[in-house]
C-alpha positions as CSV (number, residue, x, y, z in Angstrom):
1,X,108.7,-19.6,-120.9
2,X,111.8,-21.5,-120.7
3,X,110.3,-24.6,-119.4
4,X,108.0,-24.6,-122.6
5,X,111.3,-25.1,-124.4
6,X,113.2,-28.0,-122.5
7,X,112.0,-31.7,-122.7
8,X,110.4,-32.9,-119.3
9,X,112.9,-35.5,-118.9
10,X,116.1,-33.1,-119.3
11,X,114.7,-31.3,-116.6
12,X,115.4,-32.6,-112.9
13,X,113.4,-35.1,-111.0
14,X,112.3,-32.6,-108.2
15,X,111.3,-29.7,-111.1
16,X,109.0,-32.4,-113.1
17,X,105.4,-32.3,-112.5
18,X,105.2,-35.6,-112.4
19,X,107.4,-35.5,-108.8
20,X,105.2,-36.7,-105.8
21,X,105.9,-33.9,-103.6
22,X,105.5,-31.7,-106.7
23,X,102.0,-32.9,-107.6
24,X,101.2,-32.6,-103.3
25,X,101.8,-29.2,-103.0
26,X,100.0,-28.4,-106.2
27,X,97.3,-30.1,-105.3
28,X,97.0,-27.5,-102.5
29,X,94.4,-24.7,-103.2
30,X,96.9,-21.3,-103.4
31,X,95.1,-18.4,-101.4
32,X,93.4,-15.9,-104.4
33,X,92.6,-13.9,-102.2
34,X,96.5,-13.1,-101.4
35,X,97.0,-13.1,-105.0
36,X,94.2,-10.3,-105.7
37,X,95.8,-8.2,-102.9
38,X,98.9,-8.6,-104.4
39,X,98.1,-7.3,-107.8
40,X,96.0,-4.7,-106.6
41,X,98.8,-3.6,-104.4
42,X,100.9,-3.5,-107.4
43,X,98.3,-1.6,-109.5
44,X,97.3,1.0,-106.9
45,X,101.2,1.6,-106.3
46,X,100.7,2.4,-110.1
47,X,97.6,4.9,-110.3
48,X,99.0,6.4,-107.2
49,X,102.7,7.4,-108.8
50,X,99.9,9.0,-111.9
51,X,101.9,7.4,-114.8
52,X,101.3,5.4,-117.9
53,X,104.5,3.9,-118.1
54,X,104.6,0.1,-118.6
55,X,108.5,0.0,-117.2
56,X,107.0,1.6,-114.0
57,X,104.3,-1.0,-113.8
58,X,106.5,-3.9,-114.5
59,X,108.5,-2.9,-112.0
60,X,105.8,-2.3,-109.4
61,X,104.2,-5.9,-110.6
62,X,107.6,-7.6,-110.4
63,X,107.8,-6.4,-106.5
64,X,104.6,-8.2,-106.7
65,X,105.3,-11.6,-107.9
66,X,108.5,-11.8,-105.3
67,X,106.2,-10.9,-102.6
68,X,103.6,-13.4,-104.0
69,X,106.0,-16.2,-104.0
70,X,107.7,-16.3,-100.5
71,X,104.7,-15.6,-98.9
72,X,103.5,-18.7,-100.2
73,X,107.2,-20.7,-99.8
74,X,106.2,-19.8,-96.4
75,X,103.2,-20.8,-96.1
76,X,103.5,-24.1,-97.6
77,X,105.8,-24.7,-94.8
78,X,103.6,-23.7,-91.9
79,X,101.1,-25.4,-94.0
80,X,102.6,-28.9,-93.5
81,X,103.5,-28.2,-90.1
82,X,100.1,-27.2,-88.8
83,X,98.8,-30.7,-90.8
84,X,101.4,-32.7,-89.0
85,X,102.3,-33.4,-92.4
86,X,106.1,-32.1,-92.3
87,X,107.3,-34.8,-90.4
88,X,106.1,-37.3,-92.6
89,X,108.1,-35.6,-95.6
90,X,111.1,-35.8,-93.7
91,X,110.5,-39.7,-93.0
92,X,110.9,-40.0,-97.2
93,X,113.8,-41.4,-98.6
94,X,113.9,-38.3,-100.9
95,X,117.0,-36.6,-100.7
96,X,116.8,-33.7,-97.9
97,X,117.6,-30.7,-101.0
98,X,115.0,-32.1,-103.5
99,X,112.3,-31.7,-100.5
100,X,113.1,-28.1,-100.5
101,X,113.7,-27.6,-104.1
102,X,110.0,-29.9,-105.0
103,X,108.1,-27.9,-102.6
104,X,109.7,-24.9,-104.2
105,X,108.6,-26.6,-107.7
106,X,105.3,-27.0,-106.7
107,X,104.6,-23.1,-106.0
108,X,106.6,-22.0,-109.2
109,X,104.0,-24.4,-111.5
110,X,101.2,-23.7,-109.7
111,X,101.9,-19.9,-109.9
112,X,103.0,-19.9,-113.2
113,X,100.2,-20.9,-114.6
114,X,98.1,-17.8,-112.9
115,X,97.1,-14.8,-115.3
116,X,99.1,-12.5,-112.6
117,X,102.7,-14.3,-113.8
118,X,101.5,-14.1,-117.6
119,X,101.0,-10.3,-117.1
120,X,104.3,-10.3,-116.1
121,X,106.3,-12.1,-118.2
122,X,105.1,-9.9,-121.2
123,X,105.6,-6.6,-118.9
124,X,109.8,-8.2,-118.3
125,X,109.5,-9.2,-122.1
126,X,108.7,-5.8,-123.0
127,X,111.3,-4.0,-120.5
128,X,113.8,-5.9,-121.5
129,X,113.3,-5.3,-125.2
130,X,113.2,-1.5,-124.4
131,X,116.4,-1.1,-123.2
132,X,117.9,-3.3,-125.8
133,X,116.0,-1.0,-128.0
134,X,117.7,2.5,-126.4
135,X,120.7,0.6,-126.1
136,X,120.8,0.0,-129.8
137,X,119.3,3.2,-131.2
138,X,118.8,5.6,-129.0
139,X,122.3,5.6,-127.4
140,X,125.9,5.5,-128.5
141,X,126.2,1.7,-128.7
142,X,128.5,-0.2,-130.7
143,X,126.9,-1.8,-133.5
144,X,129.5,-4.8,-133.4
145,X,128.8,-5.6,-130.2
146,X,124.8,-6.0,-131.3
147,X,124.8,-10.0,-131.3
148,X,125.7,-10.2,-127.5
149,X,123.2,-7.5,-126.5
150,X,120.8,-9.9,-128.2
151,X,121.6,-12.8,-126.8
152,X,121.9,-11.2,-123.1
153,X,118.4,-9.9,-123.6
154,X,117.4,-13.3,-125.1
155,X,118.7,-14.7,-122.2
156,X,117.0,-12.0,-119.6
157,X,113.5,-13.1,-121.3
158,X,113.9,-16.7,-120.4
159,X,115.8,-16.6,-117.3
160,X,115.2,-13.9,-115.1
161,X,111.3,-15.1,-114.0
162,X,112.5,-18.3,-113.2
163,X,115.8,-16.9,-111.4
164,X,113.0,-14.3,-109.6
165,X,111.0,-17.2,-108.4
166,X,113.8,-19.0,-107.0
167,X,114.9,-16.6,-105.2
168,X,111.5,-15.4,-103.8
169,X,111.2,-18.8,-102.8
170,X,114.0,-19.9,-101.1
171,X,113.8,-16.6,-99.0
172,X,110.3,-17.7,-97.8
173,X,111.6,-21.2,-97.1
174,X,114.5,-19.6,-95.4
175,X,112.3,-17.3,-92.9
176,X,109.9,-20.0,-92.8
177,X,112.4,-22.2,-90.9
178,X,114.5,-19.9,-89.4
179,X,111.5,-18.1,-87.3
180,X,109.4,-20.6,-86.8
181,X,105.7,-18.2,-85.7
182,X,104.0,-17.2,-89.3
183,X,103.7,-14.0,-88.8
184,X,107.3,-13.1,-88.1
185,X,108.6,-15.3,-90.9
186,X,106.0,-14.1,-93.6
187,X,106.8,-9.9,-92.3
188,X,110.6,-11.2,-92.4
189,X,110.2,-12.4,-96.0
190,X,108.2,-9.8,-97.2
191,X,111.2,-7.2,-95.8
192,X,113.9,-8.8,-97.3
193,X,112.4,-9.0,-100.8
194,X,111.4,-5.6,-100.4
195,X,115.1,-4.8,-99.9
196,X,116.2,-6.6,-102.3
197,X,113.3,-5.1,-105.1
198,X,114.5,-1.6,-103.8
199,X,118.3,-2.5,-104.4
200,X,118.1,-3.6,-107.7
201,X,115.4,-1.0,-108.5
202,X,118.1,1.9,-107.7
203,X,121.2,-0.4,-109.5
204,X,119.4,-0.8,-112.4
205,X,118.1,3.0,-112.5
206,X,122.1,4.0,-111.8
207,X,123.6,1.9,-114.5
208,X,120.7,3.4,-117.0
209,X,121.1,7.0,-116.7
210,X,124.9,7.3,-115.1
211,X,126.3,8.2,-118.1
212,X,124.2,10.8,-119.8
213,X,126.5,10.7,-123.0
214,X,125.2,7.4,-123.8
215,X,124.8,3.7,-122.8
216,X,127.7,1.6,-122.8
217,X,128.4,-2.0,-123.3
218,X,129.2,-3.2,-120.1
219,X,126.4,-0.8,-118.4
220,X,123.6,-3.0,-121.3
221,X,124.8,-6.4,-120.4
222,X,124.9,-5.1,-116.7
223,X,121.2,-4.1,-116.6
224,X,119.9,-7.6,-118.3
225,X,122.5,-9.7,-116.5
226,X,122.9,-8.9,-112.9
227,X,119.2,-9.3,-112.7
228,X,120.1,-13.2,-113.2
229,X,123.3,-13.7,-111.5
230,X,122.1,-11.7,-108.3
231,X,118.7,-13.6,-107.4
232,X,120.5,-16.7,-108.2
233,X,123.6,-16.6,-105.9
234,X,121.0,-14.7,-102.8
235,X,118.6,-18.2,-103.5
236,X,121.5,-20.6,-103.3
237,X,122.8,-18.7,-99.6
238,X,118.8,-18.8,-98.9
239,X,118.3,-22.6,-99.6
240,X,121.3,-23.4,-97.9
241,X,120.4,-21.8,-94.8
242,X,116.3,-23.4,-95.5
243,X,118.6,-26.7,-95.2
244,X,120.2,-26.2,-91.9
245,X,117.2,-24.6,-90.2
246,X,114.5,-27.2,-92.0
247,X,116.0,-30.3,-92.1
């Protein structure tokens, strides 16, 4: 959503469509048949739990997206290197971080723009709003303290899919590099996100319900703001060490 709201040319060379390596890697057919799996994955996790609850399927269908993303950061990169076409990259004069961060660029657009990531942006939209919403009126909450709840959850909205992707990403890249047999690197990735859904899952579950005499400030902005800062700092140490193992 965030993207639709930022000029193309404020936006860095390797995130533009327009990039060369950008427009190479979404020219690359993306595996639907990964995608479905996925999904259905997410959905039967779901049916099988036997609830209606949209937070339980947004968070079942966020475990998806991560998964869906640095299995395919990964195997973009075994990708090129199976096609000999790796090497070539790495001839470019492009700056060694903006091959990581295009290639990166190139799965976020072309995933984006699948019906999977629509579903879940309004799923987070709709999470997000509900604890603002229990936060607000359902709990004791300040009422002065109402415009920065807002503008945290404002922020959650736009951020936090693209923060997500990021670091989904960069951990796939990561793996990718760091063992170099596919099957290793894509179990590897799928672990660690895994670990990392289940971490946050339990944090955000703990800060929610800890205090049963109400919600406080610093437990609201906790829940819509560690989901940003967290995945960003884990994909910075991830595309850091995707630089030393693939470069």
């Amino acid at each position: 959503m965030i993207e639709r709201l930022i000029p193309t040319r404020w936006l860095p060379a390797w995130m533009r469509r327009a990039h060369p390596l950008v427009r190479f890697h979404l020219a690359r057919r993306q595996n639907n048949r990964l995608r479905y799996a996925v999904f259905g994955s997410a959905v039967g996790l779901f049916l099988f739990f036997g609830s209606l609850s949209l937070p339980l399927l947004f968070l079942f269908l966020w475990l998806a997206i991560l998964v869906q993303q640095t299995t395919l950061a990964a195997g973009r990169v075994h990708e090129t290197r199976d096609r000999r076409t790796w090497e070539l990259l790495l001839a470019t004069p492009m700056p060694r971080p903006d091959l990581l961060l295009a290639t990166w660029a190139g799965n976020y657009w072309q995933l984006n723009r699948s019906w999977v990531m629509h579903i879940y942006r309004l799923l987070q939209g709709l999470a997000v709003i509900g604890v603002m919403v229990y936060s607000l009126w359902l709990a004791e909450f300040p009422v002065q303290h109402a415009a920065l709840l807002l503008l945290a959850g404002l922020a959650a909205i736009l951020l936090q899919p693209l923060v997500e992707s990021y670091f989904g990403g960069m951990v796939g890249l990561a793996c990718a590099g760091w063992l170099g047999q596919p099957v290793g690197a894509l179990g590897a990735a799928i672990l660690t996100v895994l670990l990392y859904w289940s971490a946050c899952v339990g944090l955000i579950v703990l800060l929610l319900f800890a205090n049963t005499g109400g919600i406080g400030l610093g437990q609201a902005l906790a829940v819509l703001v560690l989901p940003q800062i967290v995945p960003l700092a884990l994909g910075y140490a991830a595309f850091r060490l995707a630089l030393r193992v693939l470069i």
